[in-house]
C-alpha positions, -999 to 999 in steps of 0.1 A, spaced: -377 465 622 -404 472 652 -392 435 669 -361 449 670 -366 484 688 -360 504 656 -395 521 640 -398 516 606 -399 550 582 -429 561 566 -422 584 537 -454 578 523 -441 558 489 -447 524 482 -421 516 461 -396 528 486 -412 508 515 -412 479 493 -377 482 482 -371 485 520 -386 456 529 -365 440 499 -337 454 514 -339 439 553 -351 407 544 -326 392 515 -314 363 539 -290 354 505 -272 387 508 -280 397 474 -267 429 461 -295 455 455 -289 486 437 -315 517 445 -318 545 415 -344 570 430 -346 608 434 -331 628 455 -352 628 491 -365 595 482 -351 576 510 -321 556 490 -305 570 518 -323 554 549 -326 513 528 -291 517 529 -295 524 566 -319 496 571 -301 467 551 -270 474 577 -284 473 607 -304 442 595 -270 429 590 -257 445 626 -283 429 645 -276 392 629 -237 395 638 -223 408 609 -198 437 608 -210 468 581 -189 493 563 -208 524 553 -189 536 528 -199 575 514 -184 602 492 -173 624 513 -161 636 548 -186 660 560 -210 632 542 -189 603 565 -192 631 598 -229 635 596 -237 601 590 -218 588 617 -232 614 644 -270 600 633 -264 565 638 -245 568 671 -273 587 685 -296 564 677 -281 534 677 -254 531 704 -284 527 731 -289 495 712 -251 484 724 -242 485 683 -205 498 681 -194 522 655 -167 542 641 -159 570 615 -130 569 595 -120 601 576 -87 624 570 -97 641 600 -109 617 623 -79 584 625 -83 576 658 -101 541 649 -80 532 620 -62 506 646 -94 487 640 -87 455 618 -113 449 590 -110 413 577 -129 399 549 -159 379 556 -168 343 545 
């Protein structure tokens, strides 16, 4: 991810980096599911495969269990991706002030 401005994470496991690297370069979009411990960085391939995604024009939804979940989430990737010019928005029970955007199904 360095050509694109974003430093990779080092955790310090192998397997995780290698699933990462899975993860970011599946040009056929195949689904990849993660079982791992907690702290294990399931978390951040997620984070990875999106912007991946983001930065070759395709829209994401990050989808997560719950609000404060949905709240946290979207306060870390605006702050460290919105420099970047990527455009995001939270959708929860509290926060409907972007449900007027349209979601449409892609090809």
């Amino acid at each position: 991810m360095r050509e694109y401005g974003v430093l990779d994470y080092e955790k310090g496991s192998d397997e995780i980096a290698a699933l990462s690297s899975k993860a970011r370069n599946d040009r056929n979009n195949n689904n990849l599911l993660v079982i791992a411990p907690t702290s294990s960085g399931k978390t951040f391939i997620g984070e990875m495969a999106a912007i991946t995604q983001v930065i070759h024009q395709k829209k994401v939804i990050y989808l997560v269990p719950l609000r404060s979940f949905a709240e946290e989430k979207y306060r870390h990737f605006k702050n460290l991706y919105s420099s970047y010019g990527i455009e995001m928005v939270v959708s929860t029970r509290d926060h409907r002030e972007d449900d007027h955007y349209e979601f449409y199904p892609g090809r």
